[in-house]
N, C-alpha and C positions, 0 to 999 in steps of 0.2 A: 923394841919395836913400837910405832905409834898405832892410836887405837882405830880402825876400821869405821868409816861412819857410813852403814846402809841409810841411802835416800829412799824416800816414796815414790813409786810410778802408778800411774792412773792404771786401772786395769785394763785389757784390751791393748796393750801395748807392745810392740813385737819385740825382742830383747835379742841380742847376738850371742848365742849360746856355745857357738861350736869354736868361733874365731874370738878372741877378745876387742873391743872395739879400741879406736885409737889414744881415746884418752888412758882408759886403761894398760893399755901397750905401754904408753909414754909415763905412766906411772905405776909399770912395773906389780901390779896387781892383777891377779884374778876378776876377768869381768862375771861379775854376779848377774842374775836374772833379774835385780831390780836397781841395776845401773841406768843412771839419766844419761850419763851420755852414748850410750849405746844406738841406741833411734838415729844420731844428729851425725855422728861423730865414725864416719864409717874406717875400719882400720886400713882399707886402701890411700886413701889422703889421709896420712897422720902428720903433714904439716900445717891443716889445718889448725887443728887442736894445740899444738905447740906454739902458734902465735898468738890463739886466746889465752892460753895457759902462762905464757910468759907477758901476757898486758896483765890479764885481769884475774887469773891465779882459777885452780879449778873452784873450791867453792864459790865464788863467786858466780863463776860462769852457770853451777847449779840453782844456787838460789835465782839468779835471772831467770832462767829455763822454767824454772816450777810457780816462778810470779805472773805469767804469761799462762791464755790457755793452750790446752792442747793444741789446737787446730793451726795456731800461729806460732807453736815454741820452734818449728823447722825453720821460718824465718828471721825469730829471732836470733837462734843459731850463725845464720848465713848473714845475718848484721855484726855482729858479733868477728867474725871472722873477717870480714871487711873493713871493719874498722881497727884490728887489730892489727891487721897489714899495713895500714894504712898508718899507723900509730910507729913500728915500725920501722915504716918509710921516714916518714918527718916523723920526727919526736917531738919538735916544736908546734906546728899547726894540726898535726891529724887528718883527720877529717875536715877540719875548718880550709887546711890550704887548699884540697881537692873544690872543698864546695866553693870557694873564694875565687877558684883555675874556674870552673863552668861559671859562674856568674860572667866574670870578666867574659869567658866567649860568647857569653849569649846576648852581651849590650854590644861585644862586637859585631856579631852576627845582625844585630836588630840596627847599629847603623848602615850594614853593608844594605841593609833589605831597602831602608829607609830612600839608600841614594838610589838602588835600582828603581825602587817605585816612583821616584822622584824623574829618572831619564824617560821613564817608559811615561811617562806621561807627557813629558818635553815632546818626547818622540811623537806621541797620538796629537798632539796640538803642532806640532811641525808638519806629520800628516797630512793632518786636517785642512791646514792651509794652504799648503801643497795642491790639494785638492782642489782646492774653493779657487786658488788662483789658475790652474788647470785649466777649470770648466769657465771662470770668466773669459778668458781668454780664447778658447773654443765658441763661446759664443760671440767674442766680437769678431772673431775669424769666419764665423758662417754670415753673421749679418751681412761682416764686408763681403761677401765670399753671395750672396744674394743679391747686394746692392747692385755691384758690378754683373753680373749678371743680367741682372734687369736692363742697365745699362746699355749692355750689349748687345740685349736681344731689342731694345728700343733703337740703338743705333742702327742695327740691321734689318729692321723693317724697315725704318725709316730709309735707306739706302735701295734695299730689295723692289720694298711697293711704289709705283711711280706716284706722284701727286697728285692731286683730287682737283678735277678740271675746274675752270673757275666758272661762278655763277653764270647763267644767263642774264643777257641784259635786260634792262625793262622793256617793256608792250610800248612801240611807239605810237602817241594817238594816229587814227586813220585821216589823211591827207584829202582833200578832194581835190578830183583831177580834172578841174576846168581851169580852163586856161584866164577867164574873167570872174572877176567876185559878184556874187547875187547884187543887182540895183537894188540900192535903197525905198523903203515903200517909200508908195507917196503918199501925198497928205490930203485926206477924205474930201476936203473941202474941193478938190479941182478934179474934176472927170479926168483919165488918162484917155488919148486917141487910140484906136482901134489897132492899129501899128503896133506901139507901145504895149499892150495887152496883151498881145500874141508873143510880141518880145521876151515880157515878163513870162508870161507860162512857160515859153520853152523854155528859158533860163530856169528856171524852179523845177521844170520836168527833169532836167538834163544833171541839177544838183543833187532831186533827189536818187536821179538812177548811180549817179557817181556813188553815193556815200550805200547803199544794200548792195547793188550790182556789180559793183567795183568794173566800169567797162573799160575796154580801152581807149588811149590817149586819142586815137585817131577818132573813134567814133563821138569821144567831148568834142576835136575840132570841128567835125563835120555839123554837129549839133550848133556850135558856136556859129558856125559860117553860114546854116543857114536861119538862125537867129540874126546875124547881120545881116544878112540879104533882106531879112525881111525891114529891116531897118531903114535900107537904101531907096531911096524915091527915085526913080529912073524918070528920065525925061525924053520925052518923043523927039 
């Protein structure tokens, strides 16, 4: 029989006492209370243990366990087991092929991301101008939409309101209404006869009442005729 090698465990550490833990199962010993795999290695999943155990053999898997502190030997464990599956799987790549499968998706993934970001902004700038030709358009359609408008309602007054009467004519000057034009003065030098005097007065009385008094035509005549009378020399 080969010889038993007791490993160290940290004290404080809870050991499977009643059940033997899986490693030990699968290698047919007696689980001791200061078995390392005990903590890690529960005897429910004992294919766990079987795929570390046939990659990297039990000692090894102990000395790993015990080169790591406490606090992180449960995750090393669960690396351990991952990778041993994995080893396994491909015997060729391991882990490398798995890590090799996510890269590959995630330069995939990051060009699929690359062309969405790329539509989505085609899209906002398609939008955008969407928009912008939208609202020009709107407003050439209210201006015409005003022009006309104005048009219509200038048409329509101009039809409605009748037209604005035309100016008054001008102020004709005032007319005098004698029938003869004032005699010319005469000239200082030759006395006028007595006749001629009376003549001229009324004539001058009769122009000035035409142009303030505005009289009638009849009463100019009458003024006239007896300005001629008085003109007339009658003879015996």
């Amino acid at each position: 029989m080969g010889i038993r090698r007791h490993v160290a465990v940290p004290p404080g550490t809870t050991l499977n006492t009643v059940t033997p833990c899986a490693a030990c199962k699968l290698l047919r010993r007696r689980c001791a209370e200061e078995c390392p795999f005990s903590p890690y290695f529960s005897p429910h999943e004992p294919h766990k243990f079987a795929a570390v155990h046939k990659v990297f053999g039990a000692s090894n898997v102990s000395k790993m366990l015990l080169e790591v502190g406490e606090s992180q030997r449960g995750d090393a464990a669960n690396s351990l087991v991952y990778e041993a599956n994995l080893r396994l799987r491909d015997p060729i790549y391991g882990c490398m092929g798995a890590i090799s499968a996510l890269q590959h998706h995630i330069q995939s993934l990051q060009s699929e991301l690359t062309t969405v970001r790329t539509e989505i902004l085609r899209h906002k700038y398609r939008e955008a101008a969407t928009i912008t030709s939208l609202q020009n358009n709107n407003n050439n359609n209210f201006n015409n939409t005003t022009t006309s408008v104005s048009d219509h309602a200038s048409l329509a007054a101009s039809i409605l309101l009748p037209p604005p009467p035309p100016p008054p004519p001008p102020p004709r000057p005032p007319r005098l209404f004698s029938s003869q034009p004032a005699p010319p003065p005469t000239p200082p030098a030759s006395l006028p006869s007595p006749s001629m005097v009376v003549s001229s007065s009324s004539s001058n009385s009769s122009a000035t009442n035409s142009i303030y008094n505005h009289p009638p035509s009849s009463t100019a005549g009458y003024s006239n005729s007896l300005s001629s009378d008085n003109n007339v020399h009658y003879f015996d």
